[in-house]
C-alpha positions in Angstrom: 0.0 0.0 0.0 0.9 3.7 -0.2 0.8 6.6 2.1 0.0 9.8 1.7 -0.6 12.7 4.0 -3.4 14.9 2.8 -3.0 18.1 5.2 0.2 19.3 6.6 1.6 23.1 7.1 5.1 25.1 6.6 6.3 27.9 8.3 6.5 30.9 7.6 3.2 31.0 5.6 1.4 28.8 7.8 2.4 31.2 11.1 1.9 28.5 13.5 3.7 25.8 12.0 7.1 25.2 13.4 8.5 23.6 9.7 9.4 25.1 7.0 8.8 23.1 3.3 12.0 21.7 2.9 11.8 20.2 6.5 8.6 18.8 6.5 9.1 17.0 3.3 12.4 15.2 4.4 10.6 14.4 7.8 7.5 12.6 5.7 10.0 11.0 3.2 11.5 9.5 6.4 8.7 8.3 8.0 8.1 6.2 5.0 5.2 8.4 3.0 5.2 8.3 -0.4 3.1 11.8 -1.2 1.9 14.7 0.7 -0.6 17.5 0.3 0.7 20.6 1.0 -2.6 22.9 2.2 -1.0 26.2 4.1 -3.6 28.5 5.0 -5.5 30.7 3.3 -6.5 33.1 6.1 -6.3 36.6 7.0 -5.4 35.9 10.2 -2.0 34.1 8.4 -1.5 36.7 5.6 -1.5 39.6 8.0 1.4 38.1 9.9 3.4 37.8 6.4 3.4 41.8 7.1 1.2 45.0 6.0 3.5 45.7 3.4 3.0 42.7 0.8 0.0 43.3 -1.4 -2.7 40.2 -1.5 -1.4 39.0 -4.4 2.8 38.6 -2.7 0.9 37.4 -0.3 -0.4 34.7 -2.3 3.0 34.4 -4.1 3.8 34.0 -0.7 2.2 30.6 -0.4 2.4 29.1 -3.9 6.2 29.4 -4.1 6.5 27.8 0.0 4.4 24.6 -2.3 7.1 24.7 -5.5 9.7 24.6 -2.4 8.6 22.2 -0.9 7.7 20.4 -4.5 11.4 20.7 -5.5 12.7 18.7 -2.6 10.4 16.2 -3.0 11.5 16.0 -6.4 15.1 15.7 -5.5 14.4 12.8 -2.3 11.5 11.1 -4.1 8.6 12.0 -2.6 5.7 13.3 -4.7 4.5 16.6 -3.5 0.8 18.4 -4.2 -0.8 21.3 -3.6 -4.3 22.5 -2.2 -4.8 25.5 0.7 -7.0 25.5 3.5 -9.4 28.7 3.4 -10.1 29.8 6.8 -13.9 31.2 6.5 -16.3 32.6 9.4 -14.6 30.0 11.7 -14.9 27.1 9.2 -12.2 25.6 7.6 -12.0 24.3 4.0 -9.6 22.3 1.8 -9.4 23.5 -1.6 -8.4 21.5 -4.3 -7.8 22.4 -8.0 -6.7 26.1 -6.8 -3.5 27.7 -8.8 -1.7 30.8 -8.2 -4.0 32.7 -10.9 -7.5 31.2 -8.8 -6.0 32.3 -5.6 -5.5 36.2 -6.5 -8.5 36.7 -8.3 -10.6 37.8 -5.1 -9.2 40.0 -2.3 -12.5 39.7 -1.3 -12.9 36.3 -0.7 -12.3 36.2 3.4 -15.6 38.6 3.7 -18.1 37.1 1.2 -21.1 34.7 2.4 -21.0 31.2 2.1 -23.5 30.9 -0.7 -21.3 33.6 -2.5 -18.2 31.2 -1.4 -19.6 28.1 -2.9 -20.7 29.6 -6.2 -17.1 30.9 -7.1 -15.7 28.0 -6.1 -17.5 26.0 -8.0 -17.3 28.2 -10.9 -13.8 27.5 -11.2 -14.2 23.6 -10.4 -13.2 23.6 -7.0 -13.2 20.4 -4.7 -14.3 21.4 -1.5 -13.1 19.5 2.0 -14.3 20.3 5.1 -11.7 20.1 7.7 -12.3 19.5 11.1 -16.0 20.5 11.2 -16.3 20.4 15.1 -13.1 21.6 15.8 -13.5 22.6 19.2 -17.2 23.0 19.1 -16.5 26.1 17.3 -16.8 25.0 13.5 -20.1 24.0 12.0 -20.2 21.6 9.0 -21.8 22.8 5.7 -22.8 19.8 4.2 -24.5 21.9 1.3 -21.6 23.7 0.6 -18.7 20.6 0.5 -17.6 17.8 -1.4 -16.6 16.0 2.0 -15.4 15.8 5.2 -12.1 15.3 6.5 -11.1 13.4 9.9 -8.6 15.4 11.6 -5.8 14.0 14.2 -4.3 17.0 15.5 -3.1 16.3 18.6 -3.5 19.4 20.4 -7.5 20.0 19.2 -10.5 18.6 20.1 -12.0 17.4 17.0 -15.0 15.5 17.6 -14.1 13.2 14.7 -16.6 10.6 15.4 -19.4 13.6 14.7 -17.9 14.4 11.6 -18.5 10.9 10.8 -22.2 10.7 11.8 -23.0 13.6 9.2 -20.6 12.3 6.6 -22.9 9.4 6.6 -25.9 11.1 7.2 -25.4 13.3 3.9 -23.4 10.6 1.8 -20.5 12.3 1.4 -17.1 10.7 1.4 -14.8 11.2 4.1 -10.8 11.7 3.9 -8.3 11.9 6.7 -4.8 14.6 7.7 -2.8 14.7 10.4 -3.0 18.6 10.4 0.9 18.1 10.8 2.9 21.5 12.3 5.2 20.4 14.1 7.8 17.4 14.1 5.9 15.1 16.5 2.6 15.6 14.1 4.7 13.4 11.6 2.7 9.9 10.7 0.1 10.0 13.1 -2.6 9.3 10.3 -2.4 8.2 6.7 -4.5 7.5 3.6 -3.3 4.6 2.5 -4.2 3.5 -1.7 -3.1 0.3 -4.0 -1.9 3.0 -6.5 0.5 5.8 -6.1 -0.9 9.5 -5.7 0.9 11.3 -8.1 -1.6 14.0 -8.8 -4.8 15.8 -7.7 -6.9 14.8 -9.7 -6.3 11.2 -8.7 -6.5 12.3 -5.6 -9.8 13.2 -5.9 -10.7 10.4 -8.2 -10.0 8.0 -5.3 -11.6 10.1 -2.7 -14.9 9.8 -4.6 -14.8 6.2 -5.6 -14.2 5.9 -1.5 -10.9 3.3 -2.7 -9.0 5.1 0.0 -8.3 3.5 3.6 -8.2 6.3 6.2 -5.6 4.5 9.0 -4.4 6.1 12.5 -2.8 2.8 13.1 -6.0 0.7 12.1 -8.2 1.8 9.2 -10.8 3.4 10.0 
């Protein structure tokens, strides 16, 4: 089988990972991976600490070129290395896949907009939504009308209700993936999606997710 981690962070875009790309590549390619997901965040909260003097679009520069980093070690150790972001909206949090650099700058807007606004220009541009961590907390609120999925989150300094984001998976038929919301060195290989084929893009990715051929494993599938 192989393993791939489908939500980790690097530092400094993600402002409260500890890693930076090149790190946490070498530290999944150790513990035996053989693809990651690079999702930093998407948030005002994170772009205001990249300072007030980038423009939203260096700040989204910002965060593609911390992927094509990370991306070129992978290259060079032999990992495979792919990109999404997670948008940090109203207290939700979502994991966007299909985004480019071009997608990412086209609204300045987007933190401020509804959901129903949200949705639309996602979809518009053939966006795969994720929820992550949906009860985070008790603070985040799925939107099952407004995702693709759910994710089940194993970061180990949340509470993340996981077996409630299974219940309304269920309830709504919508296909579940897994991330181990990885930050910090200790977050390394404490969850895995684990496939017969390689993930070598996206798309497959997705493909997978959808056909539910993915085992979600923290240790024993889930």
């Amino acid at each position: 089988m192989y393993k791939t981690e489908a939500h980790l962070h690097t530092y400094p875009v993600s402002s409260c990972a500890q890693l930076t790309p090149v790190e946490q590549v070498r530290l999944f390619k150790e513990a035996g991976y053989d693809t990651v997901i690079v999702s930093d965040h998407f948030s005002p909260h994170h772009f205001k600490k990249l300072g007030e003097h980038l423009t939203f679009a260096e700040k989204v520069d910002k965060l593609c070129d911390a992927y094509l980093e990370a991306k070129a070690e992978g290259d060079r150790i032999g990992l495979t290395v792919l990109f999404s972001v997670e948008l940090s909206f109203h207290k939700n949090h979502y994991l966007l896949y299909g985004v480019t650099r071009e997608f990412l700058k086209l609204r300045e807007d987007i933190f401020d907009i509804d959901i129903d606004e949200l949705y639309a220009h996602l979809k518009a541009h053939g966006i795969t939504i994720i929820q992550a961590h949906s009860h985070r907390a008790e603070k985040c609120v799925p939107h099952p009308h407004h995702v693709d999925g759910f994710e089940i989150n194993f970061n180990l300094r949340k509470d993340n209700y996981n077996e409630r984001t299974v219940k309304v998976a269920k309830e709504y038929d919508l296909p579940l993936t897994i991330g181990s919301d990885a930050h910090r060195p200790e977050d390394v290989g404490i969850s895995a999606t684990l496939s017969e084929e390689k993930i070598e893009s996206i798309e497959q990715y997705l493909r997978l997710v959808f056909e539910r051929k993915l085992i979600l494993s923290v240790g024993t599938e889930l």
